[in-house]
DSSP file (Angstrom, degrees, kcal/mol; ACC not computed):
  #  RESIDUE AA STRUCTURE BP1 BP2  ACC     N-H-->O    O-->H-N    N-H-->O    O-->H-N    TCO  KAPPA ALPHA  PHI   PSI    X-CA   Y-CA   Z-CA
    1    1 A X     >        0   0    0      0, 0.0     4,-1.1     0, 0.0     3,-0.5   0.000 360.0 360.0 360.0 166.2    0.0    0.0    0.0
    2    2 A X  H >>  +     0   0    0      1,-0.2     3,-6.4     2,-0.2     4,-1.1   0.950 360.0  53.3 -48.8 -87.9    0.8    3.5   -0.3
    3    3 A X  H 3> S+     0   0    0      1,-0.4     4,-0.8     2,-0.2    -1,-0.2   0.625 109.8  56.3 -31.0 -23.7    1.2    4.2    3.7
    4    4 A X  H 3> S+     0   0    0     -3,-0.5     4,-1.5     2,-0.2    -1,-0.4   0.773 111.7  45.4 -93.4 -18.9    4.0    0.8    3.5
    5    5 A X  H <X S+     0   0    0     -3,-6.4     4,-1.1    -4,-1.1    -2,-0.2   0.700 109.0  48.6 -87.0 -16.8    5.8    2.7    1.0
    6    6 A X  H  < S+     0   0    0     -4,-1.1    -1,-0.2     2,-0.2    -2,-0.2   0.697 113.0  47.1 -95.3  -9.2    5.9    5.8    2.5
    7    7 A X  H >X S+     0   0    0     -4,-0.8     4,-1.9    -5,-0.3     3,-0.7   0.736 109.3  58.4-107.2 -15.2    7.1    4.3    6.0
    8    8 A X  H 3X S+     0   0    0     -4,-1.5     4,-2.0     2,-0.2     5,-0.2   0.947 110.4  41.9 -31.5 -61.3   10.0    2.1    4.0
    9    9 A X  H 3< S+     0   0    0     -4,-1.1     4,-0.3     1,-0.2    -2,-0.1   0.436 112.8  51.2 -86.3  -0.6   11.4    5.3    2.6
   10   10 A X  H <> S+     0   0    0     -3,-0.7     4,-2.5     2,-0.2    -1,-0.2   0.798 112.3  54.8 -87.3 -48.3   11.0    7.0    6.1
   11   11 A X  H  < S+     0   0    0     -4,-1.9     4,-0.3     1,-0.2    -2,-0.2   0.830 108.8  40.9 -11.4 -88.8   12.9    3.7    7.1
   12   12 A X  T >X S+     0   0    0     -4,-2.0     4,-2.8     2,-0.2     3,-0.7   0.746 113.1  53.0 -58.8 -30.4   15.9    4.0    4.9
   13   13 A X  H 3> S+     0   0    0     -4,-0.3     4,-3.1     1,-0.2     5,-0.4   0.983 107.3  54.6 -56.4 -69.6   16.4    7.7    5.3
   14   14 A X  H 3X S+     0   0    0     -4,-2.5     4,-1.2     1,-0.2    -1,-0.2   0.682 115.1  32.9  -5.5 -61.3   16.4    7.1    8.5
   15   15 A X  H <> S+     0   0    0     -3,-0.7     4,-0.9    -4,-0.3    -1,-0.2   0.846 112.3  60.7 -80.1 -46.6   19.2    4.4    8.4
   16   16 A X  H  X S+     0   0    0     -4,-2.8     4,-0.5     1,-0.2    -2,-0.2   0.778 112.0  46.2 -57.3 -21.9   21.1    6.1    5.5
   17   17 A X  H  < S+     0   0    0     -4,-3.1     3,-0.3    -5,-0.3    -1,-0.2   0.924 117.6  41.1 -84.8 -19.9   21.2    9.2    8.3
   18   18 A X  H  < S+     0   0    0     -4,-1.2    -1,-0.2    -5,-0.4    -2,-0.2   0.331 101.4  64.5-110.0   4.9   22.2    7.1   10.9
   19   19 A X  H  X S+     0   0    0     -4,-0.9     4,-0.6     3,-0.1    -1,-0.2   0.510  94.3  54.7-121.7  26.5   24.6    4.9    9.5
   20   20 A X  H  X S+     0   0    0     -4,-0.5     4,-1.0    -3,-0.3    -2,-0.1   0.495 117.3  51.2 -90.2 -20.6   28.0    7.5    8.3
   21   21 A X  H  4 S+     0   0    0     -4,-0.2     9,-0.5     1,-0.2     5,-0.3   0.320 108.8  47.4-105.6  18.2   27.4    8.5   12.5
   22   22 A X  H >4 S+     0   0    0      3,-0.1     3,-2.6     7,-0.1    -1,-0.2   0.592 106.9  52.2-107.9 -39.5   27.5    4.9   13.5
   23   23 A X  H 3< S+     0   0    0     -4,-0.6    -2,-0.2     1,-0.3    -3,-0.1   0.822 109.3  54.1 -79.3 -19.2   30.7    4.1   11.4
   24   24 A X  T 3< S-     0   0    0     -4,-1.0    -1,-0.3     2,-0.1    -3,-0.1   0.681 104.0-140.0 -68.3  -6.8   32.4    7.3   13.4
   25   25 A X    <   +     0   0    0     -3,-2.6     2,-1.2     1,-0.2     3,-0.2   0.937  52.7 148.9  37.3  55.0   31.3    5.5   16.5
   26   26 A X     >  +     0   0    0     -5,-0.3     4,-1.3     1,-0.2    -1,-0.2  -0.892  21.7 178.8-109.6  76.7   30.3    8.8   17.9
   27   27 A X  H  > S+     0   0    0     -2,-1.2     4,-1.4     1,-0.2    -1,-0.2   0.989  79.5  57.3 -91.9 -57.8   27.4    6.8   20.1
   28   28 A X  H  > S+     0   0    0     -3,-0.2     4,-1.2     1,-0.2    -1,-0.2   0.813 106.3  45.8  -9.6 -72.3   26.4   10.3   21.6
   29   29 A X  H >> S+     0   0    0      1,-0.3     3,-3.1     2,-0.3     4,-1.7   0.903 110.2  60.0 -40.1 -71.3   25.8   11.7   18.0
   30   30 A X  H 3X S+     0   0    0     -4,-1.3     4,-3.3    -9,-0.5    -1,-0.3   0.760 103.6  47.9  -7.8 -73.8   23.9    8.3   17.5
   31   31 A X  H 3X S+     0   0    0     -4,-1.4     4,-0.6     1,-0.2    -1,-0.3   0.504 113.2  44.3 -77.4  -6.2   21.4    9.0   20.2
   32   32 A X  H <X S+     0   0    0     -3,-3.1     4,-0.9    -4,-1.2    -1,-0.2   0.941 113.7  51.5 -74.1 -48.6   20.5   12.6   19.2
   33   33 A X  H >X S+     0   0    0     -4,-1.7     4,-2.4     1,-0.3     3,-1.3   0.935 114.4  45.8 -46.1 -76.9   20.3   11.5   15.6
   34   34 A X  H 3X S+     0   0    0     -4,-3.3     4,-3.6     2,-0.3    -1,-0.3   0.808 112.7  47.8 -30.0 -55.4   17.8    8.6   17.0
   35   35 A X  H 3< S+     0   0    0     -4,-0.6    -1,-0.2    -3,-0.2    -2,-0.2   0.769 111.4  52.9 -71.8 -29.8   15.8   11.0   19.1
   36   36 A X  H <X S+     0   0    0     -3,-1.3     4,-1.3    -4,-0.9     3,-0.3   0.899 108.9  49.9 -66.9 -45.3   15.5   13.3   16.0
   37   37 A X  H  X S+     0   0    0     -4,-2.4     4,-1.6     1,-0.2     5,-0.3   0.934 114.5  41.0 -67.1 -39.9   14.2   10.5   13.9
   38   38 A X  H  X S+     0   0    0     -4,-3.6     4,-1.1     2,-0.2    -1,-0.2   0.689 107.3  61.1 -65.6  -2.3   11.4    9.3   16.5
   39   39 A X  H  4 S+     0   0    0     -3,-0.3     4,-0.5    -5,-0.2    -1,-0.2   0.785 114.6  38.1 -97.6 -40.9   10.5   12.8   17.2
   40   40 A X  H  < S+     0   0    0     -4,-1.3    -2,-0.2     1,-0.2    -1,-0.2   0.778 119.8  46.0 -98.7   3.9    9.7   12.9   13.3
   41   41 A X  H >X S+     0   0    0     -4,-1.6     3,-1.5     1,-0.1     4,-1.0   0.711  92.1  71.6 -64.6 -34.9    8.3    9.7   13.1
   42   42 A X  H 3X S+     0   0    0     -4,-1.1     4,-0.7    -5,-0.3     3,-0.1   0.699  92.8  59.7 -64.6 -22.3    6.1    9.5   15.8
   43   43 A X  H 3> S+     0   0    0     -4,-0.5     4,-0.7     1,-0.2    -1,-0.2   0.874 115.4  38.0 -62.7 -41.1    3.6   12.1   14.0
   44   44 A X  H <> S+     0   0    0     -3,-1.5     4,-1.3     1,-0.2    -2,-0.2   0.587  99.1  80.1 -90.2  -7.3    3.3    9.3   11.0
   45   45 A X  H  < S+     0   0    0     -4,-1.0    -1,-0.2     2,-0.2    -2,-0.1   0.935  91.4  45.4 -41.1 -71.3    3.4    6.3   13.5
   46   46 A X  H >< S+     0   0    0     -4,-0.7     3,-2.0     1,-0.2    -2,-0.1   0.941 115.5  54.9 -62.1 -49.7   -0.8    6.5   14.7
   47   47 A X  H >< S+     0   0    0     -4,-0.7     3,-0.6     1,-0.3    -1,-0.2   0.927 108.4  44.0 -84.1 -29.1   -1.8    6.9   10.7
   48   48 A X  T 3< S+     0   0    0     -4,-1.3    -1,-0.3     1,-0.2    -2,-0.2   0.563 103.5  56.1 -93.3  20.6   -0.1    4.1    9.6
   49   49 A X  T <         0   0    0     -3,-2.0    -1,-0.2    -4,-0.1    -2,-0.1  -0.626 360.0 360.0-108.1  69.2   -1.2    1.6   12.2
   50   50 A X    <         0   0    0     -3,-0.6    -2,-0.1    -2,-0.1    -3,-0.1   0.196 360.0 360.0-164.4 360.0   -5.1    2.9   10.8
């Protein structure tokens, strides 16, 4: 469905952002990066479990 395509591509950005700050091992960095992506996922979270 649309709504699986659009939370795949949320997915990989997601991963693509977080994994040049994992190969730096900068696990701080990690955990902002992480807290920035659920803070903009969580809006799209409730509409695709609907």
């Amino acid at each position: 469905t649309m709504r699986e395509t659009v939370i795949q591509s949320l997915i990989i950005s997601v991963k693509l952002t977080i994994a040049p700050i994992a190969i730096s091992d900068n696990f701080h960095e990690i955990r902002i990066v992480a807290m920035a992506a659920l803070m903009i996922l969580f809006p799209f979270i409730p509409v695709a479990q609907h």
